[in-house]
N, C-alpha and C positions, 0 to 999 in steps of 0.2 A: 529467422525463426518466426516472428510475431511480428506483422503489422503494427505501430503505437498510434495512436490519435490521442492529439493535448485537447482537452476541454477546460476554457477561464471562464469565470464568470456566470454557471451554470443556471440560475437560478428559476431562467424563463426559457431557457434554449430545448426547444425538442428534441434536435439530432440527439441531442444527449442523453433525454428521456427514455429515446426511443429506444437505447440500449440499456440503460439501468435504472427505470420505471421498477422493473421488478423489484428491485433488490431494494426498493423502498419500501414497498407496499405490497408483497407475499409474505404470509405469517411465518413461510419457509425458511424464508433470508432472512427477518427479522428474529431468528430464533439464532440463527448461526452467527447473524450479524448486529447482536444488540445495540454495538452503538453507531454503527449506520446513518450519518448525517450528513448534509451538504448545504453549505455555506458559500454565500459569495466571495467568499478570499478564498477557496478552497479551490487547487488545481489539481483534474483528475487526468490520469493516466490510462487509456482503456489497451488492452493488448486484445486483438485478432486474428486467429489463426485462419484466415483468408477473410471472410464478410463474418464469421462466429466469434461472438464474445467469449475470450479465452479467461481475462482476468482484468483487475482493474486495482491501482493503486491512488489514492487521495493525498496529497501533502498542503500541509499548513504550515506557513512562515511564520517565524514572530520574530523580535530583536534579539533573542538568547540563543534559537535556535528552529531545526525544518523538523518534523515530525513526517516518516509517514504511514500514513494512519490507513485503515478499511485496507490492508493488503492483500488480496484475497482472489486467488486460482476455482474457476469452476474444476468441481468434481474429475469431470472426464478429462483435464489438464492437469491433474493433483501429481506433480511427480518432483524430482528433484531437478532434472535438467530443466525446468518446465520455471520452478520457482527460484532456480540460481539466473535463469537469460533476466527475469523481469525486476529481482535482486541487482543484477552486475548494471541491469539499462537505467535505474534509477539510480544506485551509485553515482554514474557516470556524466547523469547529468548535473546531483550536487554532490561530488566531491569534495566541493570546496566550502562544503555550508556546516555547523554542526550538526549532526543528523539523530533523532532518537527513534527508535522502535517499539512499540508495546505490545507483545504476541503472545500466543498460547501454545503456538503452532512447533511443535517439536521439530517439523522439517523445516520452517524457516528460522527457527534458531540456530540451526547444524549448519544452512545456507550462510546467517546474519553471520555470525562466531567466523567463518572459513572467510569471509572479506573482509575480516579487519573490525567489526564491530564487537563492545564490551557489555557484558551484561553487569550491570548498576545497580538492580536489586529487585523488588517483587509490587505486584500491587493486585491482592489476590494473588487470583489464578497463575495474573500475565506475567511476563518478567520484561524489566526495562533493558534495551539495548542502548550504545551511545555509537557514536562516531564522526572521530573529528580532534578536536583540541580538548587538550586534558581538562582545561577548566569546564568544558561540558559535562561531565563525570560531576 
């Protein structure tokens, strides 16, 4: 379905700007994406639906657990089979990690909830997802 391309260590790399410059610094993104940050521990996920930026996911480890964070489908990619492939492909690659989610997004909560992830409670708007080992909860 989607092309992936891993980005480490982001912080001076162009290729990588050269796809998500925007999503830093258009007051557009910055509106949908308030918290929008990137960090040199921060490994980002880009999905392309041939050379077009489809979507893009950001994870952050720490010693309790992987968060992934900025998970986030352009517009003309907004669907359900669209947000379960990019769902199921980060799954996949930490299965084995405790993983949380913080979303708003009603489709990717119907997506998160259908693979096995638990929602934990609220923060605002968002609501926390877990998945992984109970002591993550």
């Amino acid at each position: 379905m989607f092309e992936v391309k891993e980005f480490m260590d982001t912080c001076n790399d162009g290729d990588f700007y050269k796809y998500m410059g925007r999503f830093f610094a258009e007051r557009i993104f910055k509106r949908e994406l308030p918290y929008l940050i990137n960090d040199h521990e921060k490994i980002w996920y880009l999905f392309f639906d041939k050379k077009t930026l489809a979507g893009f996911c950001g994870v952050m480890m720490n010693q309790f657990s992987t968060s992934f964070t900025d998970f986030y489908l352009l517009p003309a990619y907004r669907n359900e089979e669209n947000c379960r492939f990019m769902a199921s492909y980060m799954l996949q690659l930490y299965h084995t990690e405790k993983i949380r989610i913080l979303t708003n997004s009603p489709e990717e909560m119907k997506v998160w909830e259908s693979l096995g992830f638990v929602k934990t409670g609220y923060k605002g708007s968002y609501t926390n997802y877990v998945y992984g080992e109970e002591e993550c909860v």
